[in-house]
C-alpha positions, 0 to 999 in steps of 0.5 A: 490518732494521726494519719501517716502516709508514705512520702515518695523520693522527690523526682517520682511520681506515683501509680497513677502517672506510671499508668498514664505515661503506659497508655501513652506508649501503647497509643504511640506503639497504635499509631506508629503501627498504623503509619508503618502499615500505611507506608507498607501499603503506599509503597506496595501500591506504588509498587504495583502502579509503577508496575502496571505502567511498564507493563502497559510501556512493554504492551504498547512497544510489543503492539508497535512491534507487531502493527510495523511487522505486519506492514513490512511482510504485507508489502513482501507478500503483495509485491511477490511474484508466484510462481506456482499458483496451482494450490495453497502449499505451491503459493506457500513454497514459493512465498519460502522461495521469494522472501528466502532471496531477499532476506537470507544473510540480511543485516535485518535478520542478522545473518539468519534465514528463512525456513521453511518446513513443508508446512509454515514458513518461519521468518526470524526475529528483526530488532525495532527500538531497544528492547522490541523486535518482531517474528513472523510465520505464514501458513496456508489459510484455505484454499491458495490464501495464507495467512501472515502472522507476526508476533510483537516482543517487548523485553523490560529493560536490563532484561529484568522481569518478563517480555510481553508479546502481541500478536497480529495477523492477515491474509492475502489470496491471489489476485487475477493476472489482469491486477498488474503487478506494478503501479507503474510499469514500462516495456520502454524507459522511464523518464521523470523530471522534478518535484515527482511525489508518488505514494499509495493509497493503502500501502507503499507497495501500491507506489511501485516502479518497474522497467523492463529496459534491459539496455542503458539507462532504464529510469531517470528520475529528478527529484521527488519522493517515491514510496515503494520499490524501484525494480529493474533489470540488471543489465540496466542502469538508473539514475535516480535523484529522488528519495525512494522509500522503498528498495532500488532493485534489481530483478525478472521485471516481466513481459507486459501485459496483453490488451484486448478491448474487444469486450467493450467493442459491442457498447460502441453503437454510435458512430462518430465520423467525419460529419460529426460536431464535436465541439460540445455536448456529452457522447455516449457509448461511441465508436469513432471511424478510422480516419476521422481525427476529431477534435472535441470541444471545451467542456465535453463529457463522454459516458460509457465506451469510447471506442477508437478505430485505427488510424486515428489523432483523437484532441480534447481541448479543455475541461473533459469530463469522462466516465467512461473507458477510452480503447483502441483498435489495436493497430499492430506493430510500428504504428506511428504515434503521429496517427495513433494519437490520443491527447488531452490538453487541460483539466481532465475529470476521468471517473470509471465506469463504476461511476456510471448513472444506475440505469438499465443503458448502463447496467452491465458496464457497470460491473465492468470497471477497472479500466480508464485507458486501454490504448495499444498502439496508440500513444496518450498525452496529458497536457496539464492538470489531471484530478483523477483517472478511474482506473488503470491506464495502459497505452503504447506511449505515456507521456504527461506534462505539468502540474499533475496532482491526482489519485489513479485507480489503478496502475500506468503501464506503458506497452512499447519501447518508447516507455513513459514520460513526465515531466514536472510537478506531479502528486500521484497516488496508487490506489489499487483497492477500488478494483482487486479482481483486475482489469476487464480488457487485460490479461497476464502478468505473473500471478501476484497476492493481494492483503485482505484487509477483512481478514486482519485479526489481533491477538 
């Protein structure tokens, strides 16, 4: 008997081919699940990642924001005047007062102003770079210290998404009336040639001019640059060819402070009178006889007090080295700047009693550092080449020369009506961190706030 078998139409295949083309697709439909899964996952991922970046863009510009905030107000605060220091909440109304006259109605604050509440003053926002701006507010700390707080904003481009914002904050206390306000002062004009670079040390603040010259022109300056704010007084005029990176302003410039130097007069044991070689050697702790003009030689040092009764023309020649606090004898009105006369010729190292050697002969000096010159009545002449002062210099008259390049510890205050002086190529820094509780020997100015760098928080 024959088999029979069914023959299939020519061009179809059998079960067996149906089933295997079936397994084929369910593998393709797998993989093109899995590739489509991957591409969901890639894409979500890359999502995130772009995400991740911006906000690590926005968190970047919202810091920026707050770190150029808090700069900004530091300098308000440290070169505002204080006009009620008698508690935390006065300190506060007047920083409202201050800072209420500087910035109500500004471009920087948008025609907006400060308030001021009883309790926190509240400072609007001021725009950076696009999409970034910065708030602040201060309260009082503890005590007569405020705090300063400033919060970065950054807004995602086309305003899409959330801002990020960051925060920062100092506090400044007040600092004794002997801390002068300006880092460089004048009763008298200012008069400063070409190539005058002055800038401080912490902060632009610290690199302030002020002229109390309420007639004429109060400061000429060549040229230059100078980082904090020229202040002066309205009736006077200035004539500036430098770049000021601060304000020119105008304002109550105040009185000058006032200098006794009767503290270090009991330091002053050894007597310096005509019978004494001053052509070489090192002195220690002197006091030097009206009259007697003396001339120091190159290469002297001086340590401790040098105390200058009046009259007196004091010379050094070349490469002095002191560390030690050079003060008059103040001899009154109209003493003549002929006979009242300190003058340094070249190369001048002056450190501050700070710097003393650590023994007993100098231990109590030692705490009583902040002052390098104290000259009332008398005028101060620096010929060439300075390479740092140790702390503040004050005198009737400054008058400097050339080639000055130094950082001064302090401020320079010229106490009379001739004022002070430079002539050219000067590289000054302010540094008035060394010594923030003031001057032994100086007394007044208005009360004034200092940054306490310690303070400073993120947040």
């Amino acid at each position: 008997m024959g088999s029979t078998y069914e023959k299939w139409p020519t061009g179809h295949r059998g079960p067996r081919h149906r089933r295997r083309a079936g397994a084929v697709l369910v593998v393709a439909l797998a993989f093109l699940t899995v590739f489509v899964t991957l591409a969901v996952a890639i894409t979500t991922t890359t999502q995130l990642h772009l995400q991740s970046s911006r906000n690590l863009l926005l968190m970047a510009k919202a810091e920026r924001a707050a770190e150029s905030g808090l700069a900004f107000y530091a300098h308000h605060l440290s070169s505002s005047t204080i006009a009620d220091a008698s508690s935390g909440q006065a300190v506060l109304s007047s920083l409202a007062s201050v800072l209420g006259g500087r910035l109500n109605g500004t471009t920087s604050l948008g025609g907006q102003s400060v308030a001021y509440d009883g309790n926190t003053v509240t400072i609007p926002a001021i725009s950076l770079e696009p999409e970034s701006s910065f708030t602040a507010s201060i309260a009082v700390s503890e005590g007569t210290q405020v705090r300063l707080t400033v919060v970065g904003t950054a807004t995602p481009a086309g305003g899409l998404g959330s801002a990020i914002t960051r925060s920062v904050s100092i506090e400044a206390g007040l600092v004794s009336g002997g801390l002068f306000g300006s880092g460089m002062y004048a009763k008298g004009p200012i008069s400063i040639g070409n190539n005058f670079d002055y800038v401080g040390a912490s902060n632009d603040a610290e690199a302030s001019v002020a002229c109390a010259v309420e007639n004429g022109v109060a400061i000429s300056i060549g040229s230059g640059y100078i980082a904090g704010d020229v202040t002066h007084e309205a009736s006077a005029a200035v004539a500036i060819g430098a770049t000021v990176n601060g304000q020119v302003q105008t304002g109550d410039v105040p009185e000058p402070p006032e200098i006794d130097g009767s503290i270090y007069e009991p330091f002053a044991t050894n007597i310096v009178d005509a019978s004494t070689d001053t052509s070489s050697g090192t002195f220690t702790n002197i006091r030097i006889k009206a009259g007697t003009n003396p001339e120091f030689g190159n290469g002297v040092t001086i340590l401790g007090v040098m105390y200058i009764e009046a009259p007196n023309v004091v010379y050094f020649k070349n490469n002095v080295d002191l560390t030690a606090v050079v003060v008059s004898e103040d001899p009154g009105p109209g003493a003549s700047p002929s006979t009242h006369n300190v003058y340094f010729k070249n190369n001048l190292t002056a450190k501050g009693l700070d710097e003393l050697p650590d023994t007993p002969e100098f231990s109590e000096l030692r705490q009583m550092g902040g002052a390098a010159f104290l000259l009332p009545g008398f005028k101060l002449e620096f010929k060439n080449n300075f390479s740092s002062i140790g702390g503040t210099m004050a005198a009737d008259q400054i008058v400097t020369k050339n080639n000055l390049a130094g950082t001064i510890y302090g401020s320079i205050i010229a106490l009379g009506d001739a004022g002070l002086t430079f002539k050219n190529n000067a590289e000054l820094t302010i540094d008035r961190s060394r010594f923030p509780n003031g001057v032994p020997g100086m007394t007044g100015g208005p009360p004034r706030l200092g940054i306490l760098s310690s303070t400073y928080s993120e947040n």
